[in-house]
Backbone as a chain_set.jsonl record, in Angstrom:
{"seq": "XXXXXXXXXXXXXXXXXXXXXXXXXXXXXXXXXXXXXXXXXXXXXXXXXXXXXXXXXXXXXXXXXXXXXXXXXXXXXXXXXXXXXXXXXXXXXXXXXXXXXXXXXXXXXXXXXXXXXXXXXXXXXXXXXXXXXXXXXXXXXXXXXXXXXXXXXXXXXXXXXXXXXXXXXXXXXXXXXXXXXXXXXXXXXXXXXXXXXXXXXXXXXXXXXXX", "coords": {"N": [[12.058, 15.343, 6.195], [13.047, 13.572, 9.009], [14.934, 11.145, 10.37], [13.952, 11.308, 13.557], [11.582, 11.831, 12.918], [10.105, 10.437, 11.34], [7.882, 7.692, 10.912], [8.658, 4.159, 10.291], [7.119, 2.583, 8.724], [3.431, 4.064, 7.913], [0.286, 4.431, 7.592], [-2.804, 6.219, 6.667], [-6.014, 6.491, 5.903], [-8.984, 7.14, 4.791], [-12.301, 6.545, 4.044], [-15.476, 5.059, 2.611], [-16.746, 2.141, 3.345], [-16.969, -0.941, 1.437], [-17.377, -3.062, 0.953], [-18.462, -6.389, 2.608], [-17.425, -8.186, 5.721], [-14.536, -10.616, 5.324], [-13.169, -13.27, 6.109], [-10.029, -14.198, 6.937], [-7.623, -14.669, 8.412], [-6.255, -16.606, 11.346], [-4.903, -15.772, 14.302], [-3.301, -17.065, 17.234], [-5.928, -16.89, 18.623], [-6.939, -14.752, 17.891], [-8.618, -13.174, 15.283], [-8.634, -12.144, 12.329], [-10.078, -10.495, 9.353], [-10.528, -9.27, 6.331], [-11.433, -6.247, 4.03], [-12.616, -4.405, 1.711], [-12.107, -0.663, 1.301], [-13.233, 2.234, -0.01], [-11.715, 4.802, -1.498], [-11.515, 8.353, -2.02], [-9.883, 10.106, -4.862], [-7.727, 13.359, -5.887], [-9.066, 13.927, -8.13], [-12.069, 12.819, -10.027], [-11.571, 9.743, -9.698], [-11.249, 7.003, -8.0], [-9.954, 5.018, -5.396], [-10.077, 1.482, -4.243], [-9.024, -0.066, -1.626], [-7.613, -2.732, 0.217], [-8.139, -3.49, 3.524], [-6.711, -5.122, 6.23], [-8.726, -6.541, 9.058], [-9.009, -6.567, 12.68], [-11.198, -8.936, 14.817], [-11.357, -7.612, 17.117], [-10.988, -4.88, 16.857], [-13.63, -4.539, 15.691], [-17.167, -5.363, 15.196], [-17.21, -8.15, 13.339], [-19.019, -8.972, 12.582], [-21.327, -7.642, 11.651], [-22.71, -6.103, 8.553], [-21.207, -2.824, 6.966], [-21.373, -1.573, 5.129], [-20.821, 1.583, 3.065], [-20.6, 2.779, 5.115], [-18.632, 5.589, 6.27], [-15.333, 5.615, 7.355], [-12.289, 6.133, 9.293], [-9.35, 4.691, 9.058], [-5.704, 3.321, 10.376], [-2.616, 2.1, 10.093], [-0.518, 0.222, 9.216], [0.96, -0.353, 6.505], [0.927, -3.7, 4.799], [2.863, -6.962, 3.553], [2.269, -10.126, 2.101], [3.2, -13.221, 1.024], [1.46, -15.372, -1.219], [1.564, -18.367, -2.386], [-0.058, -19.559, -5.884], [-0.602, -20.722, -8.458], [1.662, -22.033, -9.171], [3.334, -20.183, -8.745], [4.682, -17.422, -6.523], [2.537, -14.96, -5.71], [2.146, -11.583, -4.562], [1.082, -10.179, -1.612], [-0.73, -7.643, -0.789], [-2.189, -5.356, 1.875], [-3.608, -3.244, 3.816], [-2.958, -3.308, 7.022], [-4.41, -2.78, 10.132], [-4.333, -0.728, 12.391], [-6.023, 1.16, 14.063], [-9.011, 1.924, 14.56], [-11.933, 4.276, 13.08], [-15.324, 5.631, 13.182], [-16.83, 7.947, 11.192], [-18.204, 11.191, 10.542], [-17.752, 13.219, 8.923], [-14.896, 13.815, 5.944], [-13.26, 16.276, 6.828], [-10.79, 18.03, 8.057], [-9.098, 15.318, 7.914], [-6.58, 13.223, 6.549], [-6.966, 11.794, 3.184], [-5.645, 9.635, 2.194], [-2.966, 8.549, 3.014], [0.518, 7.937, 3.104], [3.517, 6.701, 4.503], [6.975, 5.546, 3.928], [9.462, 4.356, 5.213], [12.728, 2.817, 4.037], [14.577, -0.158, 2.257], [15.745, -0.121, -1.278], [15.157, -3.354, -2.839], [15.649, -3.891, -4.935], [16.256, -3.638, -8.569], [15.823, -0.311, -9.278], [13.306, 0.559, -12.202], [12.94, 2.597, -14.879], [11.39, 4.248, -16.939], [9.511, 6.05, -20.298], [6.582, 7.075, -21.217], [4.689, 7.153, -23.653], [3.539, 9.448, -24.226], [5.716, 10.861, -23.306], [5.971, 10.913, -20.181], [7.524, 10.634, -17.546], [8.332, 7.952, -15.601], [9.402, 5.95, -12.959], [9.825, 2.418, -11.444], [10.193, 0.932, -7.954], [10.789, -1.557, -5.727], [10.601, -1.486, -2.627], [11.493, -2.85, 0.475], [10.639, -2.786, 3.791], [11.365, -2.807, 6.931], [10.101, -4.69, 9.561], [9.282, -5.476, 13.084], [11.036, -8.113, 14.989], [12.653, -9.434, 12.647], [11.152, -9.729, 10.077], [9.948, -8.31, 7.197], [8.04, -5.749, 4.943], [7.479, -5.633, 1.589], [7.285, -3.934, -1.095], [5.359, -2.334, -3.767], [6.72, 0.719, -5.083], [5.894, 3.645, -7.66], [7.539, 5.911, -9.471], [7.31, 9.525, -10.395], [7.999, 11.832, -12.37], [10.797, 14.322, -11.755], [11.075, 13.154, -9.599], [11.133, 10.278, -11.001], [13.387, 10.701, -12.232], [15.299, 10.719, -10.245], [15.141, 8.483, -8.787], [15.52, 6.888, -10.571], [18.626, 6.282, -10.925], [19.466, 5.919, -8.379], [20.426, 2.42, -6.269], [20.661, -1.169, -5.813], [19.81, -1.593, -2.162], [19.857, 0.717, -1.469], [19.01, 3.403, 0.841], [15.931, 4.626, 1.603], [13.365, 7.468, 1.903], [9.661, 8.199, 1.728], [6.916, 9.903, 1.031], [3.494, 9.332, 0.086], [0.872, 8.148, -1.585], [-1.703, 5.097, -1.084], [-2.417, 3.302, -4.001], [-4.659, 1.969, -6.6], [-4.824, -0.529, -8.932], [-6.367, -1.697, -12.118], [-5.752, -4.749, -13.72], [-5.883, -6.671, -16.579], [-5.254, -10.345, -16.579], [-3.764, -13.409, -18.18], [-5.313, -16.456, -18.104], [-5.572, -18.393, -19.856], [-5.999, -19.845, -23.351], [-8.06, -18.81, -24.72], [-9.145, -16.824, -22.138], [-9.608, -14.025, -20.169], [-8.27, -13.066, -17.561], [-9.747, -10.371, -14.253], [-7.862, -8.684, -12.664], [-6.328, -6.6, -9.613], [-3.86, -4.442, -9.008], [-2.288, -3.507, -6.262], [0.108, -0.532, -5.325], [2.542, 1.937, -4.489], [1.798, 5.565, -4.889], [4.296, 8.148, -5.166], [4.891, 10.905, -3.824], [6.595, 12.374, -2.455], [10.556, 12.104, -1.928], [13.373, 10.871, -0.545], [16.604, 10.262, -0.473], [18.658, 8.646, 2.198], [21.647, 8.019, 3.968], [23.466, 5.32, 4.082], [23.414, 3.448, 6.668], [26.031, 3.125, 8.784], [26.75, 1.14, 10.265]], "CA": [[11.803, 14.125, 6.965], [14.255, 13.163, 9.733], [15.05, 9.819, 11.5], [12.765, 10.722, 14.463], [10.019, 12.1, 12.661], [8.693, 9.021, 10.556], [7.69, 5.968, 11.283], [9.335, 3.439, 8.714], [5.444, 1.9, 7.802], [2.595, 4.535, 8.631], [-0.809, 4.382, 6.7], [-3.555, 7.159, 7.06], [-6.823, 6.026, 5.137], [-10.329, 7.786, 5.054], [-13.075, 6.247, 2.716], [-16.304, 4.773, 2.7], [-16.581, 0.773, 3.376], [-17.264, -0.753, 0.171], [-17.897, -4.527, 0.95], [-18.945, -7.054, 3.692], [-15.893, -8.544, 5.882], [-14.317, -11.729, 4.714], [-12.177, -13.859, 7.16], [-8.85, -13.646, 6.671], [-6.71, -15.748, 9.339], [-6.578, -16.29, 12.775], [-3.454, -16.026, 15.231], [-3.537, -16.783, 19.018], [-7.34, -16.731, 19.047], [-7.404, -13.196, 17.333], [-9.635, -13.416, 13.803], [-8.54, -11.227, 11.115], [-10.9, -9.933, 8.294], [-10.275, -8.058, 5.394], [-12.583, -5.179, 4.024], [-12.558, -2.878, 1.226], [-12.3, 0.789, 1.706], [-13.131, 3.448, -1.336], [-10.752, 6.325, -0.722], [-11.641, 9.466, -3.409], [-8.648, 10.958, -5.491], [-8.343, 15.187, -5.954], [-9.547, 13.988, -9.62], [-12.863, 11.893, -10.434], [-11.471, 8.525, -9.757], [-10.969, 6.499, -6.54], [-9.08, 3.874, -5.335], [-10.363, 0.699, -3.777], [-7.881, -0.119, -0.802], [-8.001, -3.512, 1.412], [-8.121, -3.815, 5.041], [-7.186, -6.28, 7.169], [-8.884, -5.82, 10.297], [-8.508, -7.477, 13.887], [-12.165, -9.078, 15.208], [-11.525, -6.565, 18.602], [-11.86, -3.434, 16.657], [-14.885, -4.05, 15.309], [-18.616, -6.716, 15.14], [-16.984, -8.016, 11.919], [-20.529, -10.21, 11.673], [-22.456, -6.643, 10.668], [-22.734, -4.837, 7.457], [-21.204, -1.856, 7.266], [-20.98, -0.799, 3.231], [-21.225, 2.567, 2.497], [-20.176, 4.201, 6.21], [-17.594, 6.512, 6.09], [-14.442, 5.324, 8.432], [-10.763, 6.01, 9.236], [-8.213, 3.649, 9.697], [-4.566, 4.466, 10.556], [-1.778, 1.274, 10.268], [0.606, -0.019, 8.338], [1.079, -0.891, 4.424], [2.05, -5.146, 4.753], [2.761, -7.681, 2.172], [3.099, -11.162, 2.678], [3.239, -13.819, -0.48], [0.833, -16.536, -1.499], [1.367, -19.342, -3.377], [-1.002, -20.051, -6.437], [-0.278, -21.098, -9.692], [3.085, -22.251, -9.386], [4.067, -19.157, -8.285], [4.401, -16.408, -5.368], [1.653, -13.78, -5.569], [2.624, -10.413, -3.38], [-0.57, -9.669, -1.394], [-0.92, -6.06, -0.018], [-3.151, -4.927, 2.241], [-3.488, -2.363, 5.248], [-3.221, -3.502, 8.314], [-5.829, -1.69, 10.634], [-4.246, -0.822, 13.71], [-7.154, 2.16, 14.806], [-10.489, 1.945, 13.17], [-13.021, 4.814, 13.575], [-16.269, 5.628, 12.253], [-16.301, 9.756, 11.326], [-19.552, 11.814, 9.618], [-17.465, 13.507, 7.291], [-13.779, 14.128, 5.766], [-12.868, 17.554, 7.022], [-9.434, 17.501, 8.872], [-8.059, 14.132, 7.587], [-5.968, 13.096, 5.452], [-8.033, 10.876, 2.953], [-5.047, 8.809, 1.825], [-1.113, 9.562, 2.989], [1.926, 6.82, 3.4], [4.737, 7.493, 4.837], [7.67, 4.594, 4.718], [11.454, 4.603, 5.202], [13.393, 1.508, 3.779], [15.446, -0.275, 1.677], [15.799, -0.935, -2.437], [15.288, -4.7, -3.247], [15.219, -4.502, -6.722], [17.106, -2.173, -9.364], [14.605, 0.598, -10.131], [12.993, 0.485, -13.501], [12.856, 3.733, -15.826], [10.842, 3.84, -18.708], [8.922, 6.92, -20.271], [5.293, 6.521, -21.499], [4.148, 7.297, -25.209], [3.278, 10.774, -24.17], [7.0, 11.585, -22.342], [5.769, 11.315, -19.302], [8.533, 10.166, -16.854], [7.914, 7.097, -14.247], [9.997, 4.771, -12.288], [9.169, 1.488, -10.26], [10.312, 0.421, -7.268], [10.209, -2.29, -4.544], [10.698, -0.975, -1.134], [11.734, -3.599, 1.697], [10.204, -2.074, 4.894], [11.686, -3.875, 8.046], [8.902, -4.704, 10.655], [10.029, -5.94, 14.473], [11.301, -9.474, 14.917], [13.54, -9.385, 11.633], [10.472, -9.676, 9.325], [10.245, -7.53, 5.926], [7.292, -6.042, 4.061], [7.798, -5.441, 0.316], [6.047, -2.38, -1.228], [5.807, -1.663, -5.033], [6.182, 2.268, -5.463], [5.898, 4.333, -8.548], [7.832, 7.83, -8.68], [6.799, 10.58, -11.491], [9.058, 13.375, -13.255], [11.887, 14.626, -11.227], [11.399, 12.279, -8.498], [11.309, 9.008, -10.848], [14.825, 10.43, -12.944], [16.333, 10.516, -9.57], [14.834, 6.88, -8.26], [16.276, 5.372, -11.521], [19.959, 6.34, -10.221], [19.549, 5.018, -6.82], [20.935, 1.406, -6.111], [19.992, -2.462, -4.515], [20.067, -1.117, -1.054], [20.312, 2.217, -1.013], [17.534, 3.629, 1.905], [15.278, 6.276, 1.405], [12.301, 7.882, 3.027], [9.547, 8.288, 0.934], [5.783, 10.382, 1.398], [2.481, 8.734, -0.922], [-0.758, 7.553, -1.471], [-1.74, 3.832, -1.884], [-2.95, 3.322, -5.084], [-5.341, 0.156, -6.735], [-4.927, -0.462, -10.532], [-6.912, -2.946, -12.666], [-5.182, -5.117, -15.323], [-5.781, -8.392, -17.149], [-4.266, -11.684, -16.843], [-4.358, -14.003, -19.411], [-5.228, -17.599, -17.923], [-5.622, -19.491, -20.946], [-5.525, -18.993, -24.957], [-9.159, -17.515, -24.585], [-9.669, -16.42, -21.372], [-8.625, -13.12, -19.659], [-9.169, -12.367, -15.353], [-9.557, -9.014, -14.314], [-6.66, -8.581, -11.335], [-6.341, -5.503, -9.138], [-2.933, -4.327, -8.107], [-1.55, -2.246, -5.683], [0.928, 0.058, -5.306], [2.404, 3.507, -3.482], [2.392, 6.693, -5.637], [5.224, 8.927, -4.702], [5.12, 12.243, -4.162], [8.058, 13.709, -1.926], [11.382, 11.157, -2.258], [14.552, 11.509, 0.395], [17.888, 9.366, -0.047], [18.882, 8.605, 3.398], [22.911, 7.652, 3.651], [23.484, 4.029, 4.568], [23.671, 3.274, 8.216], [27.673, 3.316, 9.528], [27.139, -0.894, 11.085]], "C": [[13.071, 13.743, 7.727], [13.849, 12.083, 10.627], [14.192, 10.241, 12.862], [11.511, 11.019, 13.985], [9.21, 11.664, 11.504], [8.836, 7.745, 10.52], [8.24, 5.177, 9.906], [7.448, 2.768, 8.079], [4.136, 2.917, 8.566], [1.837, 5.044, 7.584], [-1.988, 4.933, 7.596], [-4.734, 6.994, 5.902], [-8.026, 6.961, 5.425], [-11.353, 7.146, 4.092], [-14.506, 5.356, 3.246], [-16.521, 3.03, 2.624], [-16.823, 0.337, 1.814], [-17.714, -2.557, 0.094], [-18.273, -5.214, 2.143], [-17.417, -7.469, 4.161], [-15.977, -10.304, 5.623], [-13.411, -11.897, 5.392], [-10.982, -14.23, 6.581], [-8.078, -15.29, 7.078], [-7.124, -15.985, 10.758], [-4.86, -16.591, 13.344], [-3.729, -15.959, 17.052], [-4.953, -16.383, 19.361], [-7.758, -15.326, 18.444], [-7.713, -13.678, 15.431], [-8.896, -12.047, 12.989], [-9.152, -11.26, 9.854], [-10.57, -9.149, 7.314], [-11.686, -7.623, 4.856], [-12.133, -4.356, 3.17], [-13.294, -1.856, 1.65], [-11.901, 1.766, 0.286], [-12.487, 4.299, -0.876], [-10.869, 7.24, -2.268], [-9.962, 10.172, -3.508], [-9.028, 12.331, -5.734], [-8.929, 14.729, -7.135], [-11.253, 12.854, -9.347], [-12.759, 10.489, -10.111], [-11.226, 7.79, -8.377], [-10.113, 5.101, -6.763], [-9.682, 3.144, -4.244], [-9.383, -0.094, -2.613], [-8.297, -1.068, 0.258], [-7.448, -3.482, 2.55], [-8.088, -4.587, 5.477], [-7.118, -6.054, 8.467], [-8.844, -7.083, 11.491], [-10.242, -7.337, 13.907], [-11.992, -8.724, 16.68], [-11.345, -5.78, 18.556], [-13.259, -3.572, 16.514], [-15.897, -5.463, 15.569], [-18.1, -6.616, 13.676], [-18.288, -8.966, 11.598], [-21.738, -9.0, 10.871], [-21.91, -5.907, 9.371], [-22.36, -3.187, 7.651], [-20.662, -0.756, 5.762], [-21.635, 0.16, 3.454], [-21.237, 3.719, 4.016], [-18.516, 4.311, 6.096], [-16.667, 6.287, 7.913], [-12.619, 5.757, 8.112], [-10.087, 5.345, 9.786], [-6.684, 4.37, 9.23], [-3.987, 2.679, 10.261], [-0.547, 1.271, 9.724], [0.278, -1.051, 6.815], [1.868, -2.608, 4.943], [1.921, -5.894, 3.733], [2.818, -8.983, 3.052], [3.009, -12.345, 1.243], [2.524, -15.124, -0.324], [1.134, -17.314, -2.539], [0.538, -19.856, -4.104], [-0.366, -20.403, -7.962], [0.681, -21.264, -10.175], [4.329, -20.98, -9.086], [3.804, -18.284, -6.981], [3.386, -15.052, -6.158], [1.886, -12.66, -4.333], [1.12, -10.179, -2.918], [-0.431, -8.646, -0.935], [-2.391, -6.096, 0.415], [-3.0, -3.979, 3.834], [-3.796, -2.873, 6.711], [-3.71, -2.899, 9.734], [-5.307, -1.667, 12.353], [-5.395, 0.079, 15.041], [-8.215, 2.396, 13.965], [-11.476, 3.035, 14.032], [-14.003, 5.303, 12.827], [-16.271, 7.294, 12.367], [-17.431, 9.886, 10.233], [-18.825, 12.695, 8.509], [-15.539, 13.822, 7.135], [-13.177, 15.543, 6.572], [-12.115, 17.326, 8.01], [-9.012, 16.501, 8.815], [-7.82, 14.161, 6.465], [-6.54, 11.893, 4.776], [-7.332, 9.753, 2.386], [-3.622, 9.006, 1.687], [-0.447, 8.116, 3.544], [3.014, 7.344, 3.662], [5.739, 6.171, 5.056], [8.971, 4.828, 4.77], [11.709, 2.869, 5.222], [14.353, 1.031, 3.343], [15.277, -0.782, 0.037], [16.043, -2.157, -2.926], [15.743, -5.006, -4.499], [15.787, -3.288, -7.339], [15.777, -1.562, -10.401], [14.39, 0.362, -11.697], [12.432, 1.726, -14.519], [12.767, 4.016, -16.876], [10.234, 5.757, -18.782], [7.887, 6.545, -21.188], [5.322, 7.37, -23.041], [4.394, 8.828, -25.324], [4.374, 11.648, -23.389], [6.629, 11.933, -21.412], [7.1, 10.525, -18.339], [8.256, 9.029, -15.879], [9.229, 5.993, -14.13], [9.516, 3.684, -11.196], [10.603, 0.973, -9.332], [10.221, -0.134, -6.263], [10.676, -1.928, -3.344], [10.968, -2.202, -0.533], [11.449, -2.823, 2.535], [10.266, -3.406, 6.166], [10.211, -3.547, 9.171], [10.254, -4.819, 12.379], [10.54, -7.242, 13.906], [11.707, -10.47, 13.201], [12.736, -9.671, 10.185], [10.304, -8.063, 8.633], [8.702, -7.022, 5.277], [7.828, -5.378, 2.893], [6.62, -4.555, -0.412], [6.487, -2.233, -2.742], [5.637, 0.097, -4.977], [6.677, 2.631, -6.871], [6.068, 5.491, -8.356], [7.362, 8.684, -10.304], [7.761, 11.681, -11.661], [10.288, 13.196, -12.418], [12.095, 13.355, -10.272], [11.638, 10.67, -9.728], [12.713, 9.177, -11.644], [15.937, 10.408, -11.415], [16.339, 9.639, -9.058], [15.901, 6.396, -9.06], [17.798, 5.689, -11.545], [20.415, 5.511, -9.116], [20.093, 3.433, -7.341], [20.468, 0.273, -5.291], [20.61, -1.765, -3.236], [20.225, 0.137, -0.273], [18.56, 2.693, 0.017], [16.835, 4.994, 0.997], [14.04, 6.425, 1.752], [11.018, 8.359, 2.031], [7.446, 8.965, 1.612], [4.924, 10.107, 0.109], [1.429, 8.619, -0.737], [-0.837, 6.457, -1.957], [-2.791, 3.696, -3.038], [-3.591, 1.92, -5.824], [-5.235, 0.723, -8.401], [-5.179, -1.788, -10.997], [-5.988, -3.176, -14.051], [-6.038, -6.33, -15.526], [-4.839, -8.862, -17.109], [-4.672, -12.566, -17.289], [-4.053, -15.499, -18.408], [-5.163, -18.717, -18.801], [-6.096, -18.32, -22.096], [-6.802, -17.652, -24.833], [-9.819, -17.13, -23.384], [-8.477, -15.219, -20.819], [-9.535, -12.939, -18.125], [-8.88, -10.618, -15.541], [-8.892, -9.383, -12.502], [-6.243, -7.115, -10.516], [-5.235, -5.309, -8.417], [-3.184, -3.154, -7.305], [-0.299, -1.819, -5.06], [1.319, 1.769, -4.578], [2.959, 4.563, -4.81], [3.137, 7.814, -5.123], [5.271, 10.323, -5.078], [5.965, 12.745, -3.654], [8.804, 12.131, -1.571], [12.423, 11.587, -1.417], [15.646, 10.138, 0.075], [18.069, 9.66, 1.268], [20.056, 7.493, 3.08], [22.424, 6.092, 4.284], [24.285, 4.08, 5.754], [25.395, 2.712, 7.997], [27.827, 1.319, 9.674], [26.482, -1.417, 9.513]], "O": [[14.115, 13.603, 7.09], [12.872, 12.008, 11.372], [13.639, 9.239, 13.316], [10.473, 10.586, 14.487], [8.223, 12.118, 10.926], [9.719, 6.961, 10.173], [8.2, 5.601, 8.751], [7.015, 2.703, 6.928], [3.825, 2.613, 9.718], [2.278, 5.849, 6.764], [-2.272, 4.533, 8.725], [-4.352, 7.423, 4.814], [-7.928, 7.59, 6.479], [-10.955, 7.407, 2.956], [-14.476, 5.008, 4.426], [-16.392, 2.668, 1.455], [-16.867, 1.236, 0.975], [-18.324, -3.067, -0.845], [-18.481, -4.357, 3.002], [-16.419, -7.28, 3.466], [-16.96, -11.043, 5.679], [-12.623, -10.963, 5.544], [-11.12, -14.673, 5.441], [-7.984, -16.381, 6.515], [-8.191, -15.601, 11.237], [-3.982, -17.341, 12.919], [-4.187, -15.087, 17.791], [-5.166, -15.613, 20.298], [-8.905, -14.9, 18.576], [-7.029, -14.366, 14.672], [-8.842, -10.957, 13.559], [-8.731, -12.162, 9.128], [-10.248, -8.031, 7.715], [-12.748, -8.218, 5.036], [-11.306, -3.522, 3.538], [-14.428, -1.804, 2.125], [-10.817, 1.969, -0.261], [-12.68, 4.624, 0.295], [-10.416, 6.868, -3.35], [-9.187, 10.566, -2.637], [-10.205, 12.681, -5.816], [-9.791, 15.595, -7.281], [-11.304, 12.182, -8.317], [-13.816, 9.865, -10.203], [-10.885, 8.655, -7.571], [-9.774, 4.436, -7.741], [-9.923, 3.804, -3.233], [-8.938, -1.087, -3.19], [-9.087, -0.704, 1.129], [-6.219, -3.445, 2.625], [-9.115, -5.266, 5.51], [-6.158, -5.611, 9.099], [-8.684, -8.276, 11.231], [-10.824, -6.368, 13.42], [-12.465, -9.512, 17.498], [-11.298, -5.146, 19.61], [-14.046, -2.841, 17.115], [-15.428, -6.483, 16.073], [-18.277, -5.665, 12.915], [-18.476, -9.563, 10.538], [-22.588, -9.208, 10.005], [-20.86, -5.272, 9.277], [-23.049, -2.423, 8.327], [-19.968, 0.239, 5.554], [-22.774, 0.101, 3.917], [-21.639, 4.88, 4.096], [-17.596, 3.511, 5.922], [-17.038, 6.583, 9.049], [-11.967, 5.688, 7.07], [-10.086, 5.28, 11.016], [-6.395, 5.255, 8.426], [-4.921, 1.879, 10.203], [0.308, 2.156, 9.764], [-0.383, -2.014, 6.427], [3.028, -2.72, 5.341], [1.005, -5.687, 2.937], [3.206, -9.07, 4.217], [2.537, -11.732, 0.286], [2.865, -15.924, 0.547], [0.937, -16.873, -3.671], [-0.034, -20.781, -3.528], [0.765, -19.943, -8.115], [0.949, -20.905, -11.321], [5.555, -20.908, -9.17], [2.73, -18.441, -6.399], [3.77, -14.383, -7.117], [1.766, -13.045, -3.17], [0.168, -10.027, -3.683], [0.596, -8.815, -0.278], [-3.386, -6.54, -0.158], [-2.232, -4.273, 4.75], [-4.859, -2.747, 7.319], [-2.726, -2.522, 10.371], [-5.749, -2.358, 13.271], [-5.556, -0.143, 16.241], [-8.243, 2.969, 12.876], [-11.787, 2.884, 15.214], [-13.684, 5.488, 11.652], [-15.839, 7.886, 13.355], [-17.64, 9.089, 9.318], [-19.279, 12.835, 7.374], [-14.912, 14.031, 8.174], [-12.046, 15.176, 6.89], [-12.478, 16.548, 8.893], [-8.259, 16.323, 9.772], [-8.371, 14.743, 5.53], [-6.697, 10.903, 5.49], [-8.035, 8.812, 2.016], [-3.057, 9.456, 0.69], [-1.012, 7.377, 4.351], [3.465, 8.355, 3.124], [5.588, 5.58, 6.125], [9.418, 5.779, 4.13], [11.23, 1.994, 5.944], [15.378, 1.534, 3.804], [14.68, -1.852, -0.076], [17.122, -2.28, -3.505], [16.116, -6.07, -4.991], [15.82, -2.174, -6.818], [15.161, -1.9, -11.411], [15.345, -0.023, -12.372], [11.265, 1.576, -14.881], [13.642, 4.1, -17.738], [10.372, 6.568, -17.866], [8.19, 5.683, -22.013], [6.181, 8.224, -23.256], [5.127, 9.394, -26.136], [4.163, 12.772, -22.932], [6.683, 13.148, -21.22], [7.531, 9.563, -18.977], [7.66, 9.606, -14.97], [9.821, 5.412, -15.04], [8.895, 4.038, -10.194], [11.712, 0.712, -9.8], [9.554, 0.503, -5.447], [11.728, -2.562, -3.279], [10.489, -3.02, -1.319], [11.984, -1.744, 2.28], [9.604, -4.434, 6.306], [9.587, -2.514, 9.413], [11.405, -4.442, 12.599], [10.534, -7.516, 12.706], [11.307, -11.553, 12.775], [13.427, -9.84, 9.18], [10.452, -6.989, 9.217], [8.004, -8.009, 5.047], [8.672, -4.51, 3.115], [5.399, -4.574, -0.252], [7.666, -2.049, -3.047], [4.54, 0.639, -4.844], [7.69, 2.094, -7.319], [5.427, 6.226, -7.605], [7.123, 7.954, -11.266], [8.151, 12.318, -10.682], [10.817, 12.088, -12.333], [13.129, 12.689, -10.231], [12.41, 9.854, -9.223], [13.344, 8.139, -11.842], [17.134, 10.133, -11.491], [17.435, 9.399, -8.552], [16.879, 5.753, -8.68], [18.278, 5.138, -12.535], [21.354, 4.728, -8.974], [20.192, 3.179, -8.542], [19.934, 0.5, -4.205], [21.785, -1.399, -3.245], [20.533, 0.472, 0.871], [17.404, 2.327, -0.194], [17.16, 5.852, 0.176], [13.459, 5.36, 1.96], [11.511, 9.19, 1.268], [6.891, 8.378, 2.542], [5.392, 10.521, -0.952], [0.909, 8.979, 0.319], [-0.32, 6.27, -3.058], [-3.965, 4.019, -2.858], [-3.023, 0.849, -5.613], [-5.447, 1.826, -8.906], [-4.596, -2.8, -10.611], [-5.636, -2.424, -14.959], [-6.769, -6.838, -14.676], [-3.735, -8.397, -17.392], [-5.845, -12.873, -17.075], [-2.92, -15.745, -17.993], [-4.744, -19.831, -18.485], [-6.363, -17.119, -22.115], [-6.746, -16.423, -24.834], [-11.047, -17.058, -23.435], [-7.247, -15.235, -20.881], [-10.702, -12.781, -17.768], [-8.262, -9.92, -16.345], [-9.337, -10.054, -11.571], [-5.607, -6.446, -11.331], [-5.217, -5.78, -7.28], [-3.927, -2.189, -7.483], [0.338, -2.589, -4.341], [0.457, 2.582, -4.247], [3.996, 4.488, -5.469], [2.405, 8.587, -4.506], [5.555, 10.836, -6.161], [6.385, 13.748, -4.231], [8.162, 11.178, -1.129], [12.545, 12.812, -1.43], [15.306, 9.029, 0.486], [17.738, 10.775, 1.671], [19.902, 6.494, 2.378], [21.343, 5.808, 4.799], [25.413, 4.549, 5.909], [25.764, 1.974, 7.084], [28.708, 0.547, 9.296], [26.394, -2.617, 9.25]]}, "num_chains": 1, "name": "protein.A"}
């Protein structure tokens, strides 16, 4: 991966709609919607992946669960306030939406970002010695705005994450990933909460810029 050949935020999706659209925001007269999108894993399992789409790609007033579309954008975060606290929201921001009869020649779920380490990686190993590290990405946009990206690295790649440093860059190739937990709202009640996150498969340190 080299400085001209990847975009610092570039999201490549393929999957089958999976809900109705739900209004979002609006800016400057432009409507934004979000929309889940099923995206299949090489294994049995899929991942549920939201969209937020512009109302001048698409008629966000029709139904469109269960057709098979690709969207291209960017991975953004931005943080909500609920329960006394900031909530990270993720979701894909839909810069090319198209409708396609079947997978063959796309990529059904690829990330590509280049950034910076917010947060001092975290390096644990699971029951079964499996290796993982987390970390938060900063991904600069235009006009000095930030999005914030949880990724998860595996074996080799997460013993060399949990070295790295606050700030150190690095370039990083994935798939976005949805994982269900519980959160406990009260003594006897539990929510069911759906994160997401980027799973890392090819990892690059990139030196720190000279200025």
């Amino acid at each position: 991966m080299t400085e001209q050949g990847i975009n610092h935020n570039q999201v490549e999706v393929c999957g089958r709609i999976n809900s109705a659209f739900e209004y979002s925001h609006e800016i400057f007269g432009e409507g934004f919607y979000t929309v889940k999108l099923l995206v299949n894993r090489l294994s049995e399992a899929t991942d549920e992946i939201p969209l937020l789409v512009s109302d001048r790609l698409i008629d966000v007033s029709k139904d469109y669960t269960g057709m098979l579309v690709r969207a291209c954008g960017q991975f953004r975060s931005f943080n909500k306030h609920e329960e006394n606290r900031n909530h990270l929201i993720l979701s894909v921001f839909v810069r090319d939406l198209e409708f396609i009869d079947n997978m063959e020649g796309y990529r059904p779920n690829q990330i590509i970002l280049d950034g910076f380490i917010c947060k001092q990686p975290v390096y644990r190993m699971t029951p079964l010695g499996r290796e993982i590290c987390d970390i938060l990405l900063a991904v600069n946009r235009s006009y000095g705005k930030s999005d914030y990206i949880p990724c998860i690295c595996w074996g080799r790649n997460a013993r060399f994450a949990g070295n790295l440093e606050i700030g150190s860059r690095i370039q990083l190739i994935g798939r976005i990933q949805s994982r269900e937990y519980q959160k406990r709202i009260s003594e006897n009640q539990l929510i069911k909460r759906v994160a997401y996150e980027v799973s890392v498969n090819k990892l690059e340190f990139h030196e720190k810029d000279k200025e």
